[in-house]
N, C-alpha and C positions, 0 to 999 in steps of 0.2 A: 329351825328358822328363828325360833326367838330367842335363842342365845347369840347369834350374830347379830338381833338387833339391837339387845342389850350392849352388846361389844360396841358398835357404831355410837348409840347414845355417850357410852364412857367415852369415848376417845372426843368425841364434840365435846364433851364439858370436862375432859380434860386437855385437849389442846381446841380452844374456839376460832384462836388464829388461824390451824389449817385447816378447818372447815372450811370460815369464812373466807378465804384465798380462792376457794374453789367459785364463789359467787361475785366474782370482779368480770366485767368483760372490761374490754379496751375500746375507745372511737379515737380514729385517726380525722383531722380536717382542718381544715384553713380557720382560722378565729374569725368570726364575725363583727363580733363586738362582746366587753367584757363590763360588767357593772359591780364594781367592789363595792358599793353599798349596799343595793339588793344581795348579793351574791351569787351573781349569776353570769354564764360564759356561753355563746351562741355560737358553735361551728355551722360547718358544710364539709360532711364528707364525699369525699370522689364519688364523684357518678349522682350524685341525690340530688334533688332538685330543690329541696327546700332545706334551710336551714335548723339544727335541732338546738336546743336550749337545754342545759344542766346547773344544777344547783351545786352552793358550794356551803355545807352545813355548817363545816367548820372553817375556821378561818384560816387555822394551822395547817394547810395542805402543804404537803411536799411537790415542791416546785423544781425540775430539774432543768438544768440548760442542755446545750448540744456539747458542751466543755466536761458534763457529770457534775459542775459544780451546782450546788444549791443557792437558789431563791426565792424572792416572796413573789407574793399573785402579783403585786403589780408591775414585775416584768413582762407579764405577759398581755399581748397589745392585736388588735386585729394586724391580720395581714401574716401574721406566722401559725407555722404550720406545726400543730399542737397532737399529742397523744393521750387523752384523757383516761385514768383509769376509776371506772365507773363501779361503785360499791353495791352490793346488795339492793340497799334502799332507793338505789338510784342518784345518788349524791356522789360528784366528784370527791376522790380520795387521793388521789396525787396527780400532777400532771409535769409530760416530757415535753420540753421542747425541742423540735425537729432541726436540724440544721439543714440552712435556706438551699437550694439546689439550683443552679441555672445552668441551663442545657445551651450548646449554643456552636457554632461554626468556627473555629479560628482562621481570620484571613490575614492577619497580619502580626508580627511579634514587632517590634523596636525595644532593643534589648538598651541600647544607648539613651532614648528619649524616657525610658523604662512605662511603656505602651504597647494595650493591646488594642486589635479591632477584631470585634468579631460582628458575624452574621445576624440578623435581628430576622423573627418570620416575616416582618412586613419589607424586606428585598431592601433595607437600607442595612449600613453598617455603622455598628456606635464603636468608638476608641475610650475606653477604659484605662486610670492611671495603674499600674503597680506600686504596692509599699515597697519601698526599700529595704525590708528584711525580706521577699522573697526573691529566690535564686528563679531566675529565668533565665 
């Protein structure tokens, strides 16, 4: 038994990286509010009722978009929906941002006006312009 734990020691202090991988969890949730001077980021994940707070030790987080391309923290803005990946100490160590999702009824295309309308849950319907580089 103690030779595998000597083996487990060696491989920690010789790769610490995949140790430390193993001690990341993820929190998925809507941004509440984000304070780049303290360094601090407050979600709500699905279903919770209260809001939870994480620190951001370093400043150099890796920030991704929904595109894969890289940015800095102050892209990130209440109101989107973020995947925080939460380090050992409890300190943000990178975050994803989620691409925005709206769910909705199509009730009408105008391919000529280049307009949609669709459903809203409150039983009215909003018309939405199209960019001109999508094919509809």
């Amino acid at each position: 038994m103690t030779r595998f734990s000597y083996l487990l020691l060696g491989v920690a202090l010789l790769f610490p990286n995949a140790v430390a991988a193993q001690d990341t969890i993820k929190v998925t949730g809507l941004v509440k509010q984000v304070d780049l001077t303290v360094g601090t980021i407050t979600v709500r994940s699905k279903g919770a009722k209260e809001d939870e707070s994480y620190s951001f030790f370093k400043k150099d987080i890796e920030v991704t978009t929904p595109a894969g391309a890289k940015a800095r923290l102050d892209a990130i803005a209440p109101g989107l929906t973020v995947q925080l990946k939460i380090g050992a100490t409890g300190d943000v160590e990178g975050v994803l941002i989620q691409a925005a999702v709206f769910l909705a009824t199509v009730l009408d295309v105008d391919a000529k006006n280049r307009k949609i309308t669709v459903a809203r849950e409150e039983n009215r319907a909003t018309a939405m312009p199209v960019a001109m580089d999508v094919k509809v």
